[in-house]
MDTraj code that builds the backbone (N, CA, C; nanometers):
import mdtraj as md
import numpy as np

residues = "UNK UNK UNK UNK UNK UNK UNK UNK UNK UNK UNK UNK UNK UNK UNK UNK UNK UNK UNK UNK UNK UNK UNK UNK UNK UNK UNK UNK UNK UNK UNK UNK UNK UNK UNK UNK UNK UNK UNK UNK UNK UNK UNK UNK UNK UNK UNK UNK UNK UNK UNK UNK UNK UNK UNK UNK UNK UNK UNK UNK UNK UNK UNK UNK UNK UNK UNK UNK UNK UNK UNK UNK UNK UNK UNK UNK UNK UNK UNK UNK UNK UNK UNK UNK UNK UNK UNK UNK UNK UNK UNK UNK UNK UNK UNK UNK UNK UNK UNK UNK UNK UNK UNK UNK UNK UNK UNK UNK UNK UNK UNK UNK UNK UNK UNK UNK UNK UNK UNK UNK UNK UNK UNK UNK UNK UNK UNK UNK UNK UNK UNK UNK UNK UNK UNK UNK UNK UNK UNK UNK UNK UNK UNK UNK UNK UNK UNK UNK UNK UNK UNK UNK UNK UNK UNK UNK UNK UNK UNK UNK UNK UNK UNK UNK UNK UNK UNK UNK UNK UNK UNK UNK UNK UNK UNK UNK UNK UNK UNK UNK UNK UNK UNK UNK UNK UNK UNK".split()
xyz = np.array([
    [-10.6099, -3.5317, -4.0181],
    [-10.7322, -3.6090, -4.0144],
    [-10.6957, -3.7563, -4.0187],
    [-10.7825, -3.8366, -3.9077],
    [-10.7240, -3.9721, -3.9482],
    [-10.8198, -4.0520, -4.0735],
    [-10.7352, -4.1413, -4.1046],
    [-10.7021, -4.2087, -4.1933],
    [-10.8704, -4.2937, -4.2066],
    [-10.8875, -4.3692, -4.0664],
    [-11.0223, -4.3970, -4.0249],
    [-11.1231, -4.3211, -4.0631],
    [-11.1267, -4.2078, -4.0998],
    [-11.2005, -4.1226, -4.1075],
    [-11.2812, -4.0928, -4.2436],
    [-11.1400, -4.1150, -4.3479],
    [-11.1853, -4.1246, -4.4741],
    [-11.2649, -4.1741, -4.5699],
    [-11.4125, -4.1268, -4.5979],
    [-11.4704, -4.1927, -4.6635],
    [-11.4730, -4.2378, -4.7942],
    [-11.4085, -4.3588, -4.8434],
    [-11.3881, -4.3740, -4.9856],
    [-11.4852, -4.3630, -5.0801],
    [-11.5691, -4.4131, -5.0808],
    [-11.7006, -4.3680, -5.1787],
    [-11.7133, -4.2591, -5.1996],
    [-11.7447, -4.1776, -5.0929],
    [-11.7594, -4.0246, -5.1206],
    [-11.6429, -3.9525, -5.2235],
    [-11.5168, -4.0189, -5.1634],
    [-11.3688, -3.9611, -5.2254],
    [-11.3738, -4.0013, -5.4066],
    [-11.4266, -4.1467, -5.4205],
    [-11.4152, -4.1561, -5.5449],
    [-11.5564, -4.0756, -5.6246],
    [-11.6673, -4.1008, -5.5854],
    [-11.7895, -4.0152, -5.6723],
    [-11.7153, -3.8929, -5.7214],
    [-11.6509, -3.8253, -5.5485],
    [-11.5880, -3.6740, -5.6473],
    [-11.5193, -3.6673, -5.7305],
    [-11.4412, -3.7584, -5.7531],
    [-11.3250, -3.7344, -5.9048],
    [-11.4045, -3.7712, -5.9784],
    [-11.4769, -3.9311, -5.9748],
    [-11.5350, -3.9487, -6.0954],
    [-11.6495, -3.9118, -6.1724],
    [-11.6698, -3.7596, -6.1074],
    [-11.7248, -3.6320, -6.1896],
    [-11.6633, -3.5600, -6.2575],
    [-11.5244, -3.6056, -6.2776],
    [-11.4509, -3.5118, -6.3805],
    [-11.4482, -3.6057, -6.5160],
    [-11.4607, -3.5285, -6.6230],
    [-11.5182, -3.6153, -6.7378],
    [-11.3823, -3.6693, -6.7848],
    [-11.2264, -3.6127, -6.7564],
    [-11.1796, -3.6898, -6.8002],
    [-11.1365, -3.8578, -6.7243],
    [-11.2304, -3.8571, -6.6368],
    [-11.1639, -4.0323, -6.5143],
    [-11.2236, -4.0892, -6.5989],
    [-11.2180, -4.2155, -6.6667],
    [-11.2745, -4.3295, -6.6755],
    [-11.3460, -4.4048, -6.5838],
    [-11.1816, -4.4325, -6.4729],
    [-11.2749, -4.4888, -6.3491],
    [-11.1420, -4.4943, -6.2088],
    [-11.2055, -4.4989, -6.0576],
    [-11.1134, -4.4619, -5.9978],
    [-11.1601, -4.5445, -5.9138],
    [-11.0434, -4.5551, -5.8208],
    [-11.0573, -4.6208, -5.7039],
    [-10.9906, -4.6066, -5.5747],
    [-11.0253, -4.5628, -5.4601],
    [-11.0036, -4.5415, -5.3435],
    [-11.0059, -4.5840, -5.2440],
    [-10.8485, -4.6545, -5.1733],
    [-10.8640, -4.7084, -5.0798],
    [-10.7739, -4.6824, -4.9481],
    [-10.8306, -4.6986, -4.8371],
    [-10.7257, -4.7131, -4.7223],
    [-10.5944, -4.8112, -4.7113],
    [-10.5129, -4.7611, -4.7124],
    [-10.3889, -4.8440, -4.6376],
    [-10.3679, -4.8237, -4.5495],
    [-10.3617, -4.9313, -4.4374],
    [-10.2545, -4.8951, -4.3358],
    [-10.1611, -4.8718, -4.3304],
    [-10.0849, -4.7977, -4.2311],
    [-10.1817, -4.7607, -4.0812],
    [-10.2212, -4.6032, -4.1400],
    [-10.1304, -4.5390, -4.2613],
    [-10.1651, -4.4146, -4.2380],
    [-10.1903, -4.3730, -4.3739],
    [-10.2194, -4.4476, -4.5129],
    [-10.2558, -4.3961, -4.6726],
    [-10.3249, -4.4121, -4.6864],
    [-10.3337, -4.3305, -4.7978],
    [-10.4923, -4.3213, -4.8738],
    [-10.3979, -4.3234, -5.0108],
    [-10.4903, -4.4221, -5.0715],
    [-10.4383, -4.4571, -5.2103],
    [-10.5432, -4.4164, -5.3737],
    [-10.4943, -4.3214, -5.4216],
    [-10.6288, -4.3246, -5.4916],
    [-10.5038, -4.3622, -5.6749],
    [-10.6394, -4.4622, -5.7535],
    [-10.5886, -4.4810, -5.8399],
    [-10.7265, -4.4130, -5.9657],
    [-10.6351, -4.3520, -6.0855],
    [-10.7157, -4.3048, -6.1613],
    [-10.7141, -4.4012, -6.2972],
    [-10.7872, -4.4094, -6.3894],
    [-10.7979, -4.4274, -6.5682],
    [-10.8554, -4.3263, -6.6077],
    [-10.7508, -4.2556, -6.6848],
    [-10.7892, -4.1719, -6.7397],
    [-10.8896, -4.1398, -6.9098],
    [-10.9883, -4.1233, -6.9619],
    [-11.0308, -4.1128, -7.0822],
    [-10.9133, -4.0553, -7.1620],
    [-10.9055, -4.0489, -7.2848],
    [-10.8365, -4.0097, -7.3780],
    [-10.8964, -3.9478, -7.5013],
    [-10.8396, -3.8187, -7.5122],
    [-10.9625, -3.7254, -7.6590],
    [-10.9277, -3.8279, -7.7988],
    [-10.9940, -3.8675, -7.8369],
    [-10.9781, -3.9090, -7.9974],
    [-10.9764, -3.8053, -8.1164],
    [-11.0858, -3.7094, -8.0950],
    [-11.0854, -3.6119, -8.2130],
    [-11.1213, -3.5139, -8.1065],
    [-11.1589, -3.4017, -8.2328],
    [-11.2005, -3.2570, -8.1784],
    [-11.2747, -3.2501, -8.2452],
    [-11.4018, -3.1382, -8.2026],
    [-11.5712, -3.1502, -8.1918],
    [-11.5862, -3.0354, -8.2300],
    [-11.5998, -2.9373, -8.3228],
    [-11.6219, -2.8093, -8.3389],
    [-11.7705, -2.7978, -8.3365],
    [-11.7959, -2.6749, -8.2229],
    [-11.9081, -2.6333, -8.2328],
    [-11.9094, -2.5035, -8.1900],
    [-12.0254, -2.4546, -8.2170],
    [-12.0678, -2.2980, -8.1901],
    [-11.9654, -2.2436, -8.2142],
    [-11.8304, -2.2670, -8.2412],
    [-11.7284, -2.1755, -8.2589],
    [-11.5820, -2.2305, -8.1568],
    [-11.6435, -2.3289, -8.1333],
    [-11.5480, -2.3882, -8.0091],
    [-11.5116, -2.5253, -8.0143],
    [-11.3445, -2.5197, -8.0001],
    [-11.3543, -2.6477, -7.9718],
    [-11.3294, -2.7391, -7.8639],
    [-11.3770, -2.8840, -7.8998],
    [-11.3874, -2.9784, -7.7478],
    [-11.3513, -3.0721, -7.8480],
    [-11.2670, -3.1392, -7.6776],
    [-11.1877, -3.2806, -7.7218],
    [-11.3275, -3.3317, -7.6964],
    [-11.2754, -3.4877, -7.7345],
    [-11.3977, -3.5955, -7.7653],
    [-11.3453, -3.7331, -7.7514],
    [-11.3720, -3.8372, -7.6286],
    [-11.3112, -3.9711, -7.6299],
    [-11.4032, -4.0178, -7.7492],
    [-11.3635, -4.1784, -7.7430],
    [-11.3949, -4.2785, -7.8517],
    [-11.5695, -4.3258, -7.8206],
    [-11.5994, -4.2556, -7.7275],
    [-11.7553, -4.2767, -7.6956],
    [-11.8727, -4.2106, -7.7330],
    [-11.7674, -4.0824, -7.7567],
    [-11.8686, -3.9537, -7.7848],
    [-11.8399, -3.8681, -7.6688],
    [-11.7834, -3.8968, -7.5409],
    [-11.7920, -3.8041, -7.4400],
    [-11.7156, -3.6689, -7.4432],
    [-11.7493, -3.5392, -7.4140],
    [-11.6745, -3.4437, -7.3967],
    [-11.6168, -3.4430, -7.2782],
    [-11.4798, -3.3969, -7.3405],
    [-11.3813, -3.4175, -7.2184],
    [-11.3557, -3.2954, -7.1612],
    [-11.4019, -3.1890, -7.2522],
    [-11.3833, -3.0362, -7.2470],
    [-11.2972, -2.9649, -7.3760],
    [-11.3374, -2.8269, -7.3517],
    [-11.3142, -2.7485, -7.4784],
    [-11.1125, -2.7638, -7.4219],
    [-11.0999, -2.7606, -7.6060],
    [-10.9365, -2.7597, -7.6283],
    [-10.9084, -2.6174, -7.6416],
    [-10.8131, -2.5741, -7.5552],
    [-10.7507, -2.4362, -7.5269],
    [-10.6499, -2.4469, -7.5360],
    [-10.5876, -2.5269, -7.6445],
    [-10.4545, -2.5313, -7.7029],
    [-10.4189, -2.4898, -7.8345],
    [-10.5502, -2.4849, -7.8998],
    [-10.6365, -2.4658, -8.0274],
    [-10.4746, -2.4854, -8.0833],
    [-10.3938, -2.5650, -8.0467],
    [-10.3036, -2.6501, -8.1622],
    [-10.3563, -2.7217, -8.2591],
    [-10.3235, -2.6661, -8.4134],
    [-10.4046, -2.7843, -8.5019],
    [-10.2801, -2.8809, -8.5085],
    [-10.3110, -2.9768, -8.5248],
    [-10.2302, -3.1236, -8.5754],
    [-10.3527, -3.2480, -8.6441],
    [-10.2663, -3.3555, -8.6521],
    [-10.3448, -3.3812, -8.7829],
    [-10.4845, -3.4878, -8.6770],
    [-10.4905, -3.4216, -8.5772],
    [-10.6102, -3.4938, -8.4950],
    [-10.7755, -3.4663, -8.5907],
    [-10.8700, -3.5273, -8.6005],
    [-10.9729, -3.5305, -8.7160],
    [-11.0763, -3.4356, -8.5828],
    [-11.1073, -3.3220, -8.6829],
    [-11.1725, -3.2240, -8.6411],
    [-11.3587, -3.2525, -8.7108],
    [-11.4470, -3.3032, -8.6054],
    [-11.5534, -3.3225, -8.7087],
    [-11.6106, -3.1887, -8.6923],
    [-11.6884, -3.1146, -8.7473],
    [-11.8097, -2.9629, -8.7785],
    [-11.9377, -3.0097, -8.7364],
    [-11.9600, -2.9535, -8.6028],
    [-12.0675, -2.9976, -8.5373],
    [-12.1624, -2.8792, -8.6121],
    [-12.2707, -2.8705, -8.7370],
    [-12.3413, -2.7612, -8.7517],
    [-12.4553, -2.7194, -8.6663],
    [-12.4606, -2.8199, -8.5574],
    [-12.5991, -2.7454, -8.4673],
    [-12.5535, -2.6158, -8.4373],
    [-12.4349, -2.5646, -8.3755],
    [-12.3767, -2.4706, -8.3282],
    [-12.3544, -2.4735, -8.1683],
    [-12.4179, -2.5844, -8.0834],
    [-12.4536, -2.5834, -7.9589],
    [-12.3574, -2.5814, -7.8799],
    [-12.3969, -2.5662, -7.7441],
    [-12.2646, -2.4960, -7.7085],
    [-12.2307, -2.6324, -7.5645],
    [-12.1420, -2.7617, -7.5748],
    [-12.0873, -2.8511, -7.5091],
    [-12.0458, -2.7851, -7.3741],
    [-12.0653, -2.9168, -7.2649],
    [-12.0505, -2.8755, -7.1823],
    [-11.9222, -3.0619, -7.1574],
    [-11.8706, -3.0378, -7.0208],
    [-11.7591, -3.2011, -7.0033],
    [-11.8944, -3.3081, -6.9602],
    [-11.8701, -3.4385, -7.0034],
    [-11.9667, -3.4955, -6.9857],
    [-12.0796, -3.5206, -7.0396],
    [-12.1322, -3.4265, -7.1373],
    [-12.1937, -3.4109, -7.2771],
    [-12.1898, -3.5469, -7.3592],
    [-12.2228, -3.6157, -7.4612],
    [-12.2218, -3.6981, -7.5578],
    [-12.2693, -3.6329, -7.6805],
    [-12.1826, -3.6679, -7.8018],
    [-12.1723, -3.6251, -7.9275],
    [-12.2378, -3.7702, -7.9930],
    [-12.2955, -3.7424, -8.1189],
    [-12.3062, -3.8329, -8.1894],
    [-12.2387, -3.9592, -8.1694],
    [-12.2691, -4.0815, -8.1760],
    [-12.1411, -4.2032, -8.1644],
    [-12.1426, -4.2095, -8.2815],
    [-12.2472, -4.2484, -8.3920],
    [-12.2064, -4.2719, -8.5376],
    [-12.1519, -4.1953, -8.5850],
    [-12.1720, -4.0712, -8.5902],
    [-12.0515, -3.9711, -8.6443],
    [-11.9170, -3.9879, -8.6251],
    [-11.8688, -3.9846, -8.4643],
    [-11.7422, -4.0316, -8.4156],
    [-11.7294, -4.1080, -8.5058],
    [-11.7737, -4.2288, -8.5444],
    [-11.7270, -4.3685, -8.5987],
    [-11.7100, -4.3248, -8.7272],
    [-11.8414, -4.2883, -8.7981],
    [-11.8305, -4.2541, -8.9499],
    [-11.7196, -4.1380, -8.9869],
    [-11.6949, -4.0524, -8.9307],
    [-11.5428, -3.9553, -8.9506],
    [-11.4482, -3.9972, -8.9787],
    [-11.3915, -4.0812, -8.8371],
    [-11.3147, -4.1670, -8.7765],
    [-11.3176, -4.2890, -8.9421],
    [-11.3471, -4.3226, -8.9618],
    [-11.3725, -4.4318, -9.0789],
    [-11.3237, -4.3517, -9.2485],
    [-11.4275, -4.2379, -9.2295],
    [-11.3723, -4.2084, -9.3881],
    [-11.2927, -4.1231, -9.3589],
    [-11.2062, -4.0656, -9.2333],
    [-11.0607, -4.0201, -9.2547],
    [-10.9604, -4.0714, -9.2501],
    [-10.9833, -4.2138, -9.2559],
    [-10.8772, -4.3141, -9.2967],
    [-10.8878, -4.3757, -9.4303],
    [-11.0041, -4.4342, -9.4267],
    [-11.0534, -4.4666, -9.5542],
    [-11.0573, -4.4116, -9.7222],
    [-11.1037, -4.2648, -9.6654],
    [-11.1134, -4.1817, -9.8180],
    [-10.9503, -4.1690, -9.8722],
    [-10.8877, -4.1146, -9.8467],
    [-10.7284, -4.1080, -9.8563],
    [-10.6956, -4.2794, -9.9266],
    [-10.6867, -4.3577, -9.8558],
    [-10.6090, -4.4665, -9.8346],
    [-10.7097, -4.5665, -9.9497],
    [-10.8061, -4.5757, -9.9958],
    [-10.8843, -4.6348, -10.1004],
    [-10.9022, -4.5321, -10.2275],
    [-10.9622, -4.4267, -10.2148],
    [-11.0129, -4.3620, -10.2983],
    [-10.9044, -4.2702, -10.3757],
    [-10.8280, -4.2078, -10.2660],
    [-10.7290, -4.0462, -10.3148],
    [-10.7918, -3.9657, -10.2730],
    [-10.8686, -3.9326, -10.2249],
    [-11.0167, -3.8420, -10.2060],
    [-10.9151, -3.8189, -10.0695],
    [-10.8645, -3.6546, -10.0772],
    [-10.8654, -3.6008, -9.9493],
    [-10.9824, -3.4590, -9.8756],
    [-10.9895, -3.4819, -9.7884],
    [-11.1428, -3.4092, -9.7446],
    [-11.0841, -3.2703, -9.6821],
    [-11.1506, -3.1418, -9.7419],
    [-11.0985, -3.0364, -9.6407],
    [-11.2221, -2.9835, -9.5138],
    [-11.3253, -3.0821, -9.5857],
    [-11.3645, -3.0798, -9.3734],
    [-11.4559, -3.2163, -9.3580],
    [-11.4874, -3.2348, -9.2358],
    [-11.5794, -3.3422, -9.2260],
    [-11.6942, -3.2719, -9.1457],
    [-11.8215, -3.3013, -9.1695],
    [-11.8945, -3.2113, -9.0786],
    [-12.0038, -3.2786, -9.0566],
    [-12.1180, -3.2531, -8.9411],
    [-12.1973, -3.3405, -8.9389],
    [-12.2966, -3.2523, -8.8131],
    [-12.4574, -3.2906, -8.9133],
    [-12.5640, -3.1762, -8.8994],
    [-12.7023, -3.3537, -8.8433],
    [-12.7633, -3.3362, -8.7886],
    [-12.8736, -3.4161, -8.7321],
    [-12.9295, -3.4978, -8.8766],
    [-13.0045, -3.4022, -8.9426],
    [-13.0714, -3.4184, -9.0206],
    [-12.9764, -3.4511, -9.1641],
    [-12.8691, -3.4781, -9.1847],
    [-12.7712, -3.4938, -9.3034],
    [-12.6547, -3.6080, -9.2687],
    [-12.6357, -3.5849, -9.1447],
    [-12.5592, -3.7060, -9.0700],
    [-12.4156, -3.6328, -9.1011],
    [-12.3440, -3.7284, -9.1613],
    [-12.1992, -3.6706, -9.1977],
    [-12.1897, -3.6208, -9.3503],
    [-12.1230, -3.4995, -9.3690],
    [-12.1142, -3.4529, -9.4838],
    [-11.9438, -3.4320, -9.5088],
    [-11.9208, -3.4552, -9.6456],
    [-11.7634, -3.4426, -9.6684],
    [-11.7095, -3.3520, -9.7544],
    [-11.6680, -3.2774, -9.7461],
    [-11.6293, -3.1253, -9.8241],
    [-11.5110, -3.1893, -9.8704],
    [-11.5081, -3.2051, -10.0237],
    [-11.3501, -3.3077, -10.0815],
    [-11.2636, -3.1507, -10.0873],
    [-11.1519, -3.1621, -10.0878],
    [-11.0193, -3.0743, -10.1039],
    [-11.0728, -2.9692, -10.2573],
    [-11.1092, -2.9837, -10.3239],
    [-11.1422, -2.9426, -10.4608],
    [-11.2631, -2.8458, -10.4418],
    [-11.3685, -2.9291, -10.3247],
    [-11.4902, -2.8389, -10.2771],
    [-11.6093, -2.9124, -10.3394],
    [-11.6020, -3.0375, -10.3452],
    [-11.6919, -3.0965, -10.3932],
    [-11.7873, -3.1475, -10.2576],
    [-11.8716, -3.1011, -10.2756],
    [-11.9708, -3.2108, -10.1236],
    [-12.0248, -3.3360, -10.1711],
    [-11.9715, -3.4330, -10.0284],
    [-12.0738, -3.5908, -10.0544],
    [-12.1333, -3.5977, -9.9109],
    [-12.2403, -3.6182, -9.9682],
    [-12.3405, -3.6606, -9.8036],
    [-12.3091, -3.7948, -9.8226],
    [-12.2375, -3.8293, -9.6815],
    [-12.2817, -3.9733, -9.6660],
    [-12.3653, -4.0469, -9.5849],
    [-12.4141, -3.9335, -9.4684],
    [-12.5195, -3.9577, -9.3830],
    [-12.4868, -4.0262, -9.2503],
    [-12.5030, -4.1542, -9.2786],
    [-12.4617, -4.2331, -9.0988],
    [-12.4188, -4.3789, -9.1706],
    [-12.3568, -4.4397, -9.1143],
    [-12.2543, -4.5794, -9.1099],
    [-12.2820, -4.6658, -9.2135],
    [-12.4521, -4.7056, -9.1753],
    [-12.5462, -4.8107, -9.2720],
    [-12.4105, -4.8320, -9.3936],
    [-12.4430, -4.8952, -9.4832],
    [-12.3645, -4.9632, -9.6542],
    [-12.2628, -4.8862, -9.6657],
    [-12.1870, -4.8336, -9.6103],
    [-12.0576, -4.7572, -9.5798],
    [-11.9649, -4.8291, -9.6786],
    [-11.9182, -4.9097, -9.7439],
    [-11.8775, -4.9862, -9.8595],
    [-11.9589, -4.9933, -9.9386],
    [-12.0788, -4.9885, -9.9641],
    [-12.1698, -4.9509, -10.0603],
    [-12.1314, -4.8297, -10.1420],
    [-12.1388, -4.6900, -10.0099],
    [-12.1031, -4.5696, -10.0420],
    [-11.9911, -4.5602, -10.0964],
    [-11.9104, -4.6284, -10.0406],
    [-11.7680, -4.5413, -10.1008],
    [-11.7363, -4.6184, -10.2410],
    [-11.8349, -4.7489, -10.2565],
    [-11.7696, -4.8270, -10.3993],
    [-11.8345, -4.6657, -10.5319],
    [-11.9812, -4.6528, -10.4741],
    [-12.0414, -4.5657, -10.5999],
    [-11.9246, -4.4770, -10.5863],
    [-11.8806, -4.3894, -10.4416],
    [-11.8119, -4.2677, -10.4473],
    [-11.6721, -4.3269, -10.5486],
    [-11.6402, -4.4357, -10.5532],
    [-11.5370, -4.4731, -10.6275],
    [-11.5240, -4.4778, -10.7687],
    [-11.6537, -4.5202, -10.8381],
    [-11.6484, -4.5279, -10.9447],
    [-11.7197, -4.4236, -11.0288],
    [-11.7765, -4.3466, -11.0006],
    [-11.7981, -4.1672, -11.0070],
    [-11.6685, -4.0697, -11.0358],
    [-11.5692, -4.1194, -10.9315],
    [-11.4239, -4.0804, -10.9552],
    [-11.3181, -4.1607, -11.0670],
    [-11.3540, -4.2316, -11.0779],
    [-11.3052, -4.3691, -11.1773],
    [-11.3462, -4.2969, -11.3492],
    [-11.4878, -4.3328, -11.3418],
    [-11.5423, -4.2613, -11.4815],
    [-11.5028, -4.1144, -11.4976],
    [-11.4577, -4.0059, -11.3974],
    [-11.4257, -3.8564, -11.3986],
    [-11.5714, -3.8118, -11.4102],
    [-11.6879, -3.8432, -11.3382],
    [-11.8218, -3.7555, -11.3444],
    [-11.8294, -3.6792, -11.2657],
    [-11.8454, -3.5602, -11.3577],
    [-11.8260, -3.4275, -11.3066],
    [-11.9918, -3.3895, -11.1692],
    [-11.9435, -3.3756, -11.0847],
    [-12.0390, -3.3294, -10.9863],
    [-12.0139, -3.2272, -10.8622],
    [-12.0872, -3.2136, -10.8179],
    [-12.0737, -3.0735, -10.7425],
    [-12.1154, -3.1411, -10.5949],
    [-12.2185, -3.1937, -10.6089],
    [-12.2813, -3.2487, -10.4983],
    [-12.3173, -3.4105, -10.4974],
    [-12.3170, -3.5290, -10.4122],
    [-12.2892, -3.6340, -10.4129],
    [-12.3823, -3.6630, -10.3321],
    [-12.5237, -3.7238, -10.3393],
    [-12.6294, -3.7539, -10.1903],
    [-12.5886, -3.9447, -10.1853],
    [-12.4886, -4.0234, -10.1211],
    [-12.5379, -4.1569, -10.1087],
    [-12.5605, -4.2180, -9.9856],
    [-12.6897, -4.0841, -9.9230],
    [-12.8292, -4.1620, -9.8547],
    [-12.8928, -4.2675, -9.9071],
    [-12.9389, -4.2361, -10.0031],
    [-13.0146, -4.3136, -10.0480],
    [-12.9701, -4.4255, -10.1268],
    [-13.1145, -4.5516, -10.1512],
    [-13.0663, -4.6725, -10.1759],
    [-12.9836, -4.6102, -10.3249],
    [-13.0508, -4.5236, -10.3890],
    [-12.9939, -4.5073, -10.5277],
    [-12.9477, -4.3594, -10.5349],
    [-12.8137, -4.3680, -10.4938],
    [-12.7359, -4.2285, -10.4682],
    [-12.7865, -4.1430, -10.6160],
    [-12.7972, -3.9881, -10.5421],
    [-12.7653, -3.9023, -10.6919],
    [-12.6826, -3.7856, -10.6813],
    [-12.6374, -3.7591, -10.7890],
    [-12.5529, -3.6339, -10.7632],
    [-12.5802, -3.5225, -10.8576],
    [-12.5433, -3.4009, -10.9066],
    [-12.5745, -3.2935, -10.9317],
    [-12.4310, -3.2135, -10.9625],
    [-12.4117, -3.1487, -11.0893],
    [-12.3421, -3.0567, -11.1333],
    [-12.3774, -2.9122, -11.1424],
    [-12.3599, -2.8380, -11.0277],
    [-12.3648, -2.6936, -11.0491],
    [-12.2750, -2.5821, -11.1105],
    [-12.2977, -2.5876, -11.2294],
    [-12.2465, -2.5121, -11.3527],
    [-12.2745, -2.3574, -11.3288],
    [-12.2125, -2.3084, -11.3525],
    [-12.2321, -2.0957, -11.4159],
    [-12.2629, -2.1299, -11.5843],
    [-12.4169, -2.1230, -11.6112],
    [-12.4282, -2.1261, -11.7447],
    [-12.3929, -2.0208, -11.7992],
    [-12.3831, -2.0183, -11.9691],
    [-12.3466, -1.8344, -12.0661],
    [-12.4103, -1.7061, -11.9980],
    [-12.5335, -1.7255, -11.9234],
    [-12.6064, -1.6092, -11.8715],
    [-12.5410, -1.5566, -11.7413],
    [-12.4703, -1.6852, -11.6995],
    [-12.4342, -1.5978, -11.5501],
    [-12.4991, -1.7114, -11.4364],
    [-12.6541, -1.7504, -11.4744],
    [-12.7072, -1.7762, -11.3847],
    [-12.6912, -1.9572, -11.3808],
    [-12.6909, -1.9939, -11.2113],
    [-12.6589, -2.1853, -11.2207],
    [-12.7288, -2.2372, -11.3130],
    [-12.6815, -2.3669, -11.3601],
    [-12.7811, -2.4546, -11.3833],
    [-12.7254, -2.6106, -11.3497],
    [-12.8011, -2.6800, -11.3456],
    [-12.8066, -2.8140, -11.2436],
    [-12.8353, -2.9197, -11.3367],
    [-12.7071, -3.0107, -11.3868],
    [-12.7259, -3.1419, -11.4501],
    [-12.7151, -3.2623, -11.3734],
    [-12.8271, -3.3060, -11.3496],
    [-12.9050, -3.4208, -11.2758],
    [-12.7506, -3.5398, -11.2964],
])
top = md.Topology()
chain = top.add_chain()
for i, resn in enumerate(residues, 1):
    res = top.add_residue(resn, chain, resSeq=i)
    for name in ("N", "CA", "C"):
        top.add_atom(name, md.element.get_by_symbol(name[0]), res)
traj = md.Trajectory(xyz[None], top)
């Protein structure tokens, strides 16, 4: 086929339907190439959902499910909708960010290592500490706000089970096995 013939526009739209291009470009050389140049996206984390996982650039975009299901220490957030991603998809961006933030952060300020990070519509991001303690932290907003209370909660040793700092005035909750057997909950 000649070279003349080749329509570049058309040539680039088609790749840059694959979710991992960034961006491409296609051109004729004479007398007889075709030059195509790609940028490729890059997964930042992995996206668990419905049972599956998908890489995830720094945008939120799905790049497609990981079928390497190699764990390494790439930050896995817990998508709880359960829904099922398709390439090209968008995930939360504040989540990305807020994960991305306190899985550097919690470790490296606090000691606080997390055995999951997860994140539900209505709760935003939630943090399951190594011990099994949950802290909602919700979405980005006073994000140094949060982690000073989450700091000094750990500082004093107050015993809690559950950690909400949504709100302007975080609270938390100790779920005890009282003498009977049955919970009970100190505010």
């Amino acid at each position: 086929r000649s070279v003349w013939l080749v329509d570049t526009a058309q040539g680039a739209e088609a790749i840059q339907g694959n979710a991992y291009v960034e961006h491409v470009n296609v051109s004729v050389n004479m007398p007889d190439e075709l030059s195509i140049r790609v940028q490729e996206r890059r997964p930042e984390l992995r996206w668990l959902s419905g049972g599956q996982l998908y890489l995830v650039d720094a945008d939120g975009r799905v790049l497609g499910s990981d079928s390497t299901m190699t764990m390494t220490n790439t930050l896995v957030i817990d998508d709880r909708s359960g829904r099922t991603l398709k390439p090209n998809d968008h995930v939360d961006q504040d989540a990305l960010t807020l994960g991305q933030a306190l899985a550097l952060r919690l470790p490296a300020e606090l000691n606080v290592h997390s055995a999951r990070i997860a994140w539900a519509i209505d709760t935003g991001i939630v943090v399951t500490m190594a011990d099994g303690r949950i802290v909602i932290v919700g979405r980005t907003e006073r994000l140094d706000e949060k982690l000073m209370v989450l700091g000094q909660l750990l500082r004093e040793g107050t015993a809690f089970t559950l950690l909400d700092l949504r709100p302007e005035t975080p609270y938390y909750r100790n779920d005890t096995v009282g003498a009977l057997g049955s919970p009970s909950s100190t505010p």
